[in-house]
C-alpha positions in Angstrom: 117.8 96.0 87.9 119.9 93.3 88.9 123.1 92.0 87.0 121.6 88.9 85.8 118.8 91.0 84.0 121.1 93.7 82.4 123.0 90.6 81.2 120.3 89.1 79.7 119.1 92.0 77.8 123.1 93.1 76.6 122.3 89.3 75.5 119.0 90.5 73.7 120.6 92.9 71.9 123.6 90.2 70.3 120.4 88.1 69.3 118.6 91.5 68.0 121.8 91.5 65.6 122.2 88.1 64.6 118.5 88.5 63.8 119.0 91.7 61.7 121.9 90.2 59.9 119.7 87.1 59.2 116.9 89.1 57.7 119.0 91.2 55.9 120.5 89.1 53.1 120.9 89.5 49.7 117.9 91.2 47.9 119.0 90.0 44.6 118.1 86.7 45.5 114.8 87.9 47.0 111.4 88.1 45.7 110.1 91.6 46.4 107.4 90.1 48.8 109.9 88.3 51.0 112.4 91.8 50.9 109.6 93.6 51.9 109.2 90.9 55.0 112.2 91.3 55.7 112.7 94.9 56.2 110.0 95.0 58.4 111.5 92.5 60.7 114.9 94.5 60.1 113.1 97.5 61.1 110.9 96.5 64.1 114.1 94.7 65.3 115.8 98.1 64.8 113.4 99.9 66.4 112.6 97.8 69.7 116.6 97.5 70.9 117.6 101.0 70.0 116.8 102.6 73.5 117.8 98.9 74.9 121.2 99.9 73.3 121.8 103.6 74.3 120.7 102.2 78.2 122.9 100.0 77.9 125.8 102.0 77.6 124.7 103.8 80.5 124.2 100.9 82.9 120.7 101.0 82.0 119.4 104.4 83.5 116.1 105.1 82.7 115.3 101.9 80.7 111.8 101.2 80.9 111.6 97.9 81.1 107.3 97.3 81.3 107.6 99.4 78.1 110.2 97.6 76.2 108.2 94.4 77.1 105.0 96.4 75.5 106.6 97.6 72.6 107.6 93.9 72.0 104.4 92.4 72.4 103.1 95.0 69.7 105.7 94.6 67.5 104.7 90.5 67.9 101.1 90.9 67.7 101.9 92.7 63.7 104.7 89.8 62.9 104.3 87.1 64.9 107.1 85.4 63.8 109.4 87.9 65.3 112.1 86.7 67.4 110.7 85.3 70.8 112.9 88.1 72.8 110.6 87.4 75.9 111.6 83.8 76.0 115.0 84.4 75.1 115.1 86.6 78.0 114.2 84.2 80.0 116.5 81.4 79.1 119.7 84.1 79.6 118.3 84.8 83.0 118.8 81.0 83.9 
């Protein structure tokens, strides 16, 4: 993996943040419908950078990156509109 891709996906993983911490405001002011929405964004956000993370922090050994990419495209194909990591990728590349 080159340095411009394991900086683009330590980039992914700010945006997996700032995406959690949007989805994950006050559920006072919620309906239950839209909490519910949001904890599965929060969780399927959670879920996708966790082993992005951990590699990471090891340089990324033994990232997988054709599986991160599937695991996205599932996680997209159930909420579609889940942050475009793919295109974000590709923007931090350039």
């Amino acid at each position: 993996m080159t340095l411009a891709e394991k900086t683009a996906f330590r980039r992914l993983l700010a945006d997996a943040v700032i995406q959690m911490r949007a989805y994950s405001g006050p559920a006072s002011q919620q309906s239950v419908e839209a909490s519910q929405s949001a904890l599965r964004h929060v969780n399927a956000l959670a879920d996708l950078v966790h082993n992005l993370a951990r590699c990471s922090v090891d340089d990324f050994a033994g990232f997988k990156t054709e599986l991160f990419w599937q695991q996205f495209r599932h996680y997209r194909q159930s909420i579609p509109e889940l942050y475009d990591f793919e295109s974000a990728y590709q923007r931090h590349l350039a």
